[in-house]
GUGU-159048 format. One line per field, with one value per atom (N, C-alpha, C, O): chain; x, y, z. Coordinates in steps of 0.02 Angstrom, whole numbers, plus 50000, padded with zeros to 5 digits. Layout:
N
chain <- c(A:...)
X <- c(X:...)
Y <- c(Y:...)
Z <- c(Z:...)
# end
This chain:
144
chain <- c(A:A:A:A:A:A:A:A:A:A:A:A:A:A:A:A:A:A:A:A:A:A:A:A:A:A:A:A:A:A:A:A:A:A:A:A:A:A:A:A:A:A:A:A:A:A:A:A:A:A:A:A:A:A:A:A:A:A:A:A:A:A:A:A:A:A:A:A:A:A:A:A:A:A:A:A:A:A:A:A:A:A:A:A:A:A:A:A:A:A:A:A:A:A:A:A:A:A:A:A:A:A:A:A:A:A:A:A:A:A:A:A:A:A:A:A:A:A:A:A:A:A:A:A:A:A:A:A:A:A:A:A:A:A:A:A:A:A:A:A:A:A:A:A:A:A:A:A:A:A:A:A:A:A:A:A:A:A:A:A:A:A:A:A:A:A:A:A:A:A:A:A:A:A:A:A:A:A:A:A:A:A:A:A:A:A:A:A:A:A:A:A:A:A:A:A:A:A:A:A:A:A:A:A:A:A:A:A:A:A:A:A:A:A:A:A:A:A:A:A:A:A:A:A:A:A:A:A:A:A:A:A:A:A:A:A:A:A:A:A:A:A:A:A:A:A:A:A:A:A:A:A:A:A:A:A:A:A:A:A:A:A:A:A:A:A:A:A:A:A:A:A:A:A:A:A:A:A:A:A:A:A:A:A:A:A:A:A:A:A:A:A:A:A:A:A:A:A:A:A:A:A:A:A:A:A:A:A:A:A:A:A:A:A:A:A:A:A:A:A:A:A:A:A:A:A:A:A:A:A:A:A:A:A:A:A:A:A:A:A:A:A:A:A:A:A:A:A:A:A:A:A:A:A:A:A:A:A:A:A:A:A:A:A:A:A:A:A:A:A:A:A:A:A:A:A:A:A:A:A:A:A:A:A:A:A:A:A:A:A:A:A:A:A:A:A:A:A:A:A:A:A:A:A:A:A:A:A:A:A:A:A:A:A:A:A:A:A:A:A:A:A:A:A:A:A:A:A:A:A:A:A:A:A:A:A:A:A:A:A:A:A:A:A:A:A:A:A:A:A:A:A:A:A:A:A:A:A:A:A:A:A:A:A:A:A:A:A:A:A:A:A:A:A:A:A:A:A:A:A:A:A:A:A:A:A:A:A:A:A:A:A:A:A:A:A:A:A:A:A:A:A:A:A:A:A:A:A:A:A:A:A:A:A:A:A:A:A:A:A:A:A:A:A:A:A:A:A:A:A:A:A:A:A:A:A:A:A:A:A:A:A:A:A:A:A:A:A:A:A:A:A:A:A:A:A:A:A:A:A:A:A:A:A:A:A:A:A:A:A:A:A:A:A:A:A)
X <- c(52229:52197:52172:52135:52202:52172:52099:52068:52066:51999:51994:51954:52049:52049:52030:52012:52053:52078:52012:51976:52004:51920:51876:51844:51878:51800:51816:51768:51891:51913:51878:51851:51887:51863:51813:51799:51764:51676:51651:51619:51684:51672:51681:51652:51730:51765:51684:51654:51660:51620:51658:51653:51692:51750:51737:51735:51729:51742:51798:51849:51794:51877:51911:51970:51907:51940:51947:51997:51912:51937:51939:51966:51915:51926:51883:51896:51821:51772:51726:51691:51713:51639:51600:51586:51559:51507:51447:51456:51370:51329:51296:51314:51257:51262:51188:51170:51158:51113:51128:51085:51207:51227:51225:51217:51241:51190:51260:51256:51317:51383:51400:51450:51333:51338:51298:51281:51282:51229:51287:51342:51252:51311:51291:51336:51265:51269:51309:51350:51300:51362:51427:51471:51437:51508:51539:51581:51501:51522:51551:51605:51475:51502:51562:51593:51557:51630:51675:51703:51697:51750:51745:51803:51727:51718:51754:51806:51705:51729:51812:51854:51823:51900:51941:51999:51926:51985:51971:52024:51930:51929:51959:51980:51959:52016:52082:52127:52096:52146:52203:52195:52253:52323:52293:52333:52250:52238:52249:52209:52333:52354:52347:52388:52270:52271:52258:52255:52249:52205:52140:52117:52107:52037:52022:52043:52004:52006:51947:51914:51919:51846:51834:51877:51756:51756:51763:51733:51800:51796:51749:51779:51696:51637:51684:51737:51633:51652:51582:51524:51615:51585:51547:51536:51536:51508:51429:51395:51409:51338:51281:51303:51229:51188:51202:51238:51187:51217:51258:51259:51320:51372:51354:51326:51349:51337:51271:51257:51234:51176:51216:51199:51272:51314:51356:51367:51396:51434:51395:51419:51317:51292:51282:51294:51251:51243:51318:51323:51375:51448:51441:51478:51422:51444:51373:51361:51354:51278:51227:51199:51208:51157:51104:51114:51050:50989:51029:51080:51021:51035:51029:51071:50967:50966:50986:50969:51016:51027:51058:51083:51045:51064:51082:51121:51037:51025:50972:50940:50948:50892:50831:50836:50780:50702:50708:50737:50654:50600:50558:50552:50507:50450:50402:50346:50411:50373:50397:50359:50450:50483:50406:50356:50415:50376:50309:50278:50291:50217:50217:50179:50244:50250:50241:50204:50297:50274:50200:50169:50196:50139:50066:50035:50067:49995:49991:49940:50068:50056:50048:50013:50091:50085:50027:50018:49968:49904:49862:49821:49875:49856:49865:49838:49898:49930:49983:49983:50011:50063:50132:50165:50148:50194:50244:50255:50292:50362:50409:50434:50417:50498:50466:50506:50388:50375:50411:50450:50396:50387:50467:50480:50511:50587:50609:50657:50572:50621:50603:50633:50539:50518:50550:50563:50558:50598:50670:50704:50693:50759:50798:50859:50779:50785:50781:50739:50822:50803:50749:50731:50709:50657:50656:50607:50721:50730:50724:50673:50763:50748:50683:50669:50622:50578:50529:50478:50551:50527:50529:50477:50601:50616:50578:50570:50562:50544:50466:50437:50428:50363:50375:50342:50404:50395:50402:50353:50433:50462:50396:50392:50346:50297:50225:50176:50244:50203:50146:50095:50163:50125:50128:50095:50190:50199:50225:50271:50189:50213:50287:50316:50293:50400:50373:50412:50325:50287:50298:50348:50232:50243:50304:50316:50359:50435:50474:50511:50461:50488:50469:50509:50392:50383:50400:50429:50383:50411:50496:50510:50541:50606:50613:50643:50571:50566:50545:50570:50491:50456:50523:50557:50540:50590:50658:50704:50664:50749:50797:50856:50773:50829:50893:50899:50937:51015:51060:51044:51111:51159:51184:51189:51201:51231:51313:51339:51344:51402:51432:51420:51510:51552:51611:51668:51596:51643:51724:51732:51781:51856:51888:51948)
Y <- c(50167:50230:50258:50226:50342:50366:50376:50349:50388:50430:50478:50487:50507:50573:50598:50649:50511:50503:50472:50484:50437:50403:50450:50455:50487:50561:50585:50598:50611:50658:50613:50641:50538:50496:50514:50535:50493:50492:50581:50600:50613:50689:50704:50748:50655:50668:50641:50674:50586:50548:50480:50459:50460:50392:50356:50377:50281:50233:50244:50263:50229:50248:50194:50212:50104:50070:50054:50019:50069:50050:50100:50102:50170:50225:50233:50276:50187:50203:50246:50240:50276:50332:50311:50254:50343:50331:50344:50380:50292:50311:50393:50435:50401:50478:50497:50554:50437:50449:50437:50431:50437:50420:50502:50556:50474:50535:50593:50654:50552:50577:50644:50679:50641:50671:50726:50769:50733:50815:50847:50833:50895:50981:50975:51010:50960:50967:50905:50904:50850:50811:50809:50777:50848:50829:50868:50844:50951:51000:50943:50935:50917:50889:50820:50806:50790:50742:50786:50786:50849:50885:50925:50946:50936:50972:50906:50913:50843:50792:50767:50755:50762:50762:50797:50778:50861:50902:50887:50867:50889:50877:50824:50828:50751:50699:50712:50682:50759:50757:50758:50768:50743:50720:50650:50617:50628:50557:50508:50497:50474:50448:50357:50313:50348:50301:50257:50299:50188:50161:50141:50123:50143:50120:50022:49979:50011:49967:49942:49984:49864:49859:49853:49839:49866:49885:49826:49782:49800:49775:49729:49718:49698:49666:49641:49610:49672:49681:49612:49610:49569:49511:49541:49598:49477:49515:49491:49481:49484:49464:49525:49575:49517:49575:49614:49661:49615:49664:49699:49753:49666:49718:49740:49792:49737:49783:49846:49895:49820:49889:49924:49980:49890:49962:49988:50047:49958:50012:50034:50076:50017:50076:50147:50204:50118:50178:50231:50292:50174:50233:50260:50308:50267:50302:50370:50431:50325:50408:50383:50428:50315:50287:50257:50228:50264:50212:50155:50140:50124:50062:49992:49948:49987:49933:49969:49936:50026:50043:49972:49929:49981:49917:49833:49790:49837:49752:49736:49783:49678:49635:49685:49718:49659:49678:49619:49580:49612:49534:49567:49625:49476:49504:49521:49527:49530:49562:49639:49680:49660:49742:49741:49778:49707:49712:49733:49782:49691:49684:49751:49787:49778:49818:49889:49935:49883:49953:49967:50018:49895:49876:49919:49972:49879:49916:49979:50012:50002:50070:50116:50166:50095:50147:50161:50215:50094:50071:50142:50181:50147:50165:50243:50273:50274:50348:50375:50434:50347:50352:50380:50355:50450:50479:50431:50396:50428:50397:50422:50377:50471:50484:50468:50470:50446:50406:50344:50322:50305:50242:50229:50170:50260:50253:50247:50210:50286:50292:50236:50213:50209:50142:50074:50022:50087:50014:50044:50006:50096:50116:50119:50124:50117:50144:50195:50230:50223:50303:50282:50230:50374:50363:50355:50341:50363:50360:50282:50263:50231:50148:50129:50089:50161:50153:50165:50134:50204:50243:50198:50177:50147:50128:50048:50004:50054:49965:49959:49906:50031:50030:50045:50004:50080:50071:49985:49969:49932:49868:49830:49770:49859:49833:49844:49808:49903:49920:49962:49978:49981:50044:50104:50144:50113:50186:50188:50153:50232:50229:50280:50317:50264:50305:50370:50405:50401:50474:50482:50511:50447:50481:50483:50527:50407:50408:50484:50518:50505:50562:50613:50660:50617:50702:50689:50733:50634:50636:50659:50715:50627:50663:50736:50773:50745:50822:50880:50931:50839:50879:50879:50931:50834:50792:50839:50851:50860:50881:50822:50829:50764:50696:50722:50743:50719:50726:50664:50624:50654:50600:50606:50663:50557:50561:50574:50554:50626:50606:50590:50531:50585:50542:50508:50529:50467:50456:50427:50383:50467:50469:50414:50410)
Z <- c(49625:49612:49679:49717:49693:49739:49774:49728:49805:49813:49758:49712:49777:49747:49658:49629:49639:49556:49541:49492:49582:49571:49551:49499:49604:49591:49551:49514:49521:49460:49390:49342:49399:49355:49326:49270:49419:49371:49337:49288:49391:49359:49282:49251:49255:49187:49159:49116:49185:49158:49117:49059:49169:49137:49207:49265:49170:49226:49259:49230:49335:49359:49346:49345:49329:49326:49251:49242:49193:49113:49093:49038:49121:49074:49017:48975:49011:48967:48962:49012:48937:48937:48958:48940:49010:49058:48991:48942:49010:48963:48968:49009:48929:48919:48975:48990:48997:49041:49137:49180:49145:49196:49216:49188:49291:49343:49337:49331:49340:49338:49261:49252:49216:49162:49190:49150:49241:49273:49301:49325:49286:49296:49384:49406:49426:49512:49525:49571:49484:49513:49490:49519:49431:49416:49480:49517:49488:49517:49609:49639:49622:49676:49698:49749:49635:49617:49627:49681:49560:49596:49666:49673:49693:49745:49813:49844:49818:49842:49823:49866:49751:49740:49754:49748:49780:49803:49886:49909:49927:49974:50014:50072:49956:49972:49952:49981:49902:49880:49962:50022:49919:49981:50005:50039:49999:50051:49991:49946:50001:49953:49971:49954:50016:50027:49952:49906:49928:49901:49912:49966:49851:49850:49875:49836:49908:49935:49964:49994:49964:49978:50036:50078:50052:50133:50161:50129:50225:50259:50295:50347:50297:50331:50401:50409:50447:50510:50533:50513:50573:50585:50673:50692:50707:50778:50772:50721:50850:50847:50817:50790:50822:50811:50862:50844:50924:50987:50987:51016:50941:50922:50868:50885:50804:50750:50765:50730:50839:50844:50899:50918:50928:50964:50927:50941:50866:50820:50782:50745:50771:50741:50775:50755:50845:50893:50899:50893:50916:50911:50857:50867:50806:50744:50763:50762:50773:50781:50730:50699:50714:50683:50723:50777:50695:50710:50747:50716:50798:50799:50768:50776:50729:50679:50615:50566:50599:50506:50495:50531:50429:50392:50418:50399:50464:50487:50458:50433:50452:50407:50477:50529:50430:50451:50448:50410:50526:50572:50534:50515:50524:50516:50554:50530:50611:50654:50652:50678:50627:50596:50537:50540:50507:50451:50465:50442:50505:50521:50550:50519:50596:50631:50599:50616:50533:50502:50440:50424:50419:50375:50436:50433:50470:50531:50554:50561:50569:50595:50547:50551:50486:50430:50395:50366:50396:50371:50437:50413:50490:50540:50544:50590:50502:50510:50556:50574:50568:50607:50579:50534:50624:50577:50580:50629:50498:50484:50550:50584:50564:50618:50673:50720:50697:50760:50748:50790:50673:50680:50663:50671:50646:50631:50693:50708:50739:50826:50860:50908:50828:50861:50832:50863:50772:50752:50732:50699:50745:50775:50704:50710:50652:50581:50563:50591:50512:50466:50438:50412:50455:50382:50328:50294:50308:50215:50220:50192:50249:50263:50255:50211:50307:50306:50247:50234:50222:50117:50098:50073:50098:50056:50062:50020:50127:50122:50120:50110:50132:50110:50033:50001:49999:49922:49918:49884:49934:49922:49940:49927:49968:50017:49955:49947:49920:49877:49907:49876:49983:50015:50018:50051:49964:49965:49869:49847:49830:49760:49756:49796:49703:49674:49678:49710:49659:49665:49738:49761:49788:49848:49893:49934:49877:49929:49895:49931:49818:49802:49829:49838:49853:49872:49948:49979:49976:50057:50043:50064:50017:49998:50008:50048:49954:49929:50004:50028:50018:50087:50136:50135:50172:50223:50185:50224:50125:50132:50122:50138:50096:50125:50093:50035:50135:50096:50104:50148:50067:50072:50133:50157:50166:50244:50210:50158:50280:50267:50249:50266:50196:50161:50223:50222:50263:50311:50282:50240:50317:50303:50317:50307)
# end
């Protein structure tokens, strides 16, 4: 199954691999995402690659924070948090310290940082939503 057939899938609101009805509370049943499934499905359309799982790219840490940097990411996105990361955002954030200081300092997105003070229990599902809301967060890129 294409990209292309995949998004046409969830847009239908059908699993793309059994073809079952998605439940009726899946996100894929809102009128902005079907619109953006199709919108995304025509945009792959012609790319008659297959769906295929990603790759895990091996390499020391040194390398996975320079192909984050080539891509145009944070340098640590998605590497484990030290707990001295931890400690680090626990104090400053206790401290008032704006989030996009403390992202450039432990070299993370702020949405990362939302997400691991909600995990921390320093930030409630209310306030990581209105920082969202305030901040604009959008989905990054669909990379080709």
């Amino acid at each position: 199954m294409t990209l292309s057939e995949t998004l046409k899938a969830l847009a239908n609101g059908l699993h793309p691999l059994t073809g079952e009805m998605l439940p009726e509370e899946s996100v894929t049943h809102q009128p902005a995402a079907i619109r953006l499934l199709f919108a995304l499905a025509e945009e792959f359309a012609g790319d008659d690659g297959e769906l295929s799982p990603p790759r895990r790219r091996g390499g020391s840490l040194d390398e996975k924070r320079q192909r984050n940097l080539d891509a145009g990411l944070p340098a640590n996105s998605g590497l484990p948090w030290s707990e001295q990361d931890h400690a680090l955002l626990h104090d400053q954030y206790q401290a008032g310290v704006n989030l996009s200081a403390l992202a450039e300092r432990l070299e993370r997105r702020e949405s990362a940082l939302v997400a691991r003070l909600q995990s921390m229990g320093l930030m409630s599902d209310e306030q990581a939503a209105m920082y969202r809301v305030l901040h604009k967060a959008v989905l990054p890129p669909v990379p080709r």
